[in-house]
Every structure is written in structure tokens, then in C-alpha cells.
C-alpha positions as CSV (number, residue, x, y, z in Angstrom):
1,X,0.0,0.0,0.0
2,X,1.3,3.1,-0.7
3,X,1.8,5.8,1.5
4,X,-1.0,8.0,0.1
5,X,-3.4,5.6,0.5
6,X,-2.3,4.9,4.0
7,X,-2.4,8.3,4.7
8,X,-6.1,8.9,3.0
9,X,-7.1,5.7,5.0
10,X,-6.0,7.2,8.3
11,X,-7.8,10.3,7.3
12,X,-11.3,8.3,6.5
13,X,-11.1,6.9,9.8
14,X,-11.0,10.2,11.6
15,X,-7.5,10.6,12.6
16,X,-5.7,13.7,12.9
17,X,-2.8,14.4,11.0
18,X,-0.7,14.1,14.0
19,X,-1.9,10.7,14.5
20,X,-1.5,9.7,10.9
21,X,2.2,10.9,10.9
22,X,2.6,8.9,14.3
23,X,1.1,5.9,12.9
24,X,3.1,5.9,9.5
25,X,6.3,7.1,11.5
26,X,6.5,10.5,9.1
27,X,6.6,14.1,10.7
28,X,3.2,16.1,10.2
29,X,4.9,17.9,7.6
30,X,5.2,15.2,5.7
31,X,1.4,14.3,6.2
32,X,0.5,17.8,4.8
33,X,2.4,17.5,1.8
34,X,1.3,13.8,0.8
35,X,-2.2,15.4,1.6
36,X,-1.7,18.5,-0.7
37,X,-0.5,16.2,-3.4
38,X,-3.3,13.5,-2.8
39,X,-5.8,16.4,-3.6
40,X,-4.2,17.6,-6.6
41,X,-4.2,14.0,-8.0
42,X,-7.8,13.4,-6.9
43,X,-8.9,16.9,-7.8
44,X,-10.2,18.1,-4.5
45,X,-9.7,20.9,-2.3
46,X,-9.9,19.0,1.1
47,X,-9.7,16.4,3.2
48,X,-13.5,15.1,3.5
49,X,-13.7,15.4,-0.4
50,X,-10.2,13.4,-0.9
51,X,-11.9,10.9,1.3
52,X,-15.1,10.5,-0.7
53,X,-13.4,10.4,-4.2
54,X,-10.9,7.8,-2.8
55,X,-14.3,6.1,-1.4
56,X,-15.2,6.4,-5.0
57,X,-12.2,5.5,-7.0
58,X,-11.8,2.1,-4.5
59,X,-8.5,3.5,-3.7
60,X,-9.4,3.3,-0.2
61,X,-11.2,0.7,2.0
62,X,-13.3,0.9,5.4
């Protein structure tokens, strides 16, 4: 699994991005930035609507 999709996973489930980063082992920075690109990819402008078109796409799984 990549670490986008981990990341977007995290997200679905409600974490914050603190607790993603502490989960994946990456700094919050890093979290921000996959995010930012994760959007752009997805074509969204936040994180509920990155969820939903991941949802969409089956990128992601609850």
C-alpha cells in the first residue's frame, strides 16, 4: 500500500494528521504535503472530499 493511501485511509477513519504521521512514522509535515498532493491527483480541495473520491475511485477501504 502506498503511503498515500495509507495516509487517505487514516484520514477516512478520523485521525488527525498528527496521528497519521505517528502511525506511519513520518513528521506532520510530511502528512500535509502527501495530503496537498493526494488532492491535486484526486482533484479536491480538502480532506473530506479526498476521502469520498478515494471512497469512489476504491482506492481506499473501510
Amino acid at each position: 500500500m502506498t503511503a498515500r493511501v495509507e495516509l487517505l485511509t487514516g484520514v477516512a477513519q478520523g485521525l488527525t494528521n498528527a496521528q497519521v504521521a505517528s502511525q506511519l512514522f513520518i513528521s506532520e509535515t510530511t502528512v500535509k504535503t502527501h495530503l496537498r498532493r493526494a488532492f491535486t491527483k484526486l482533484g479536491v480541495q480538502d480532506r473530506t472530499s479526498a476521502v469520498t473520491e478515494a471512497l469512489r475511485r476504491d482506492l481506499i477501504r473501510l
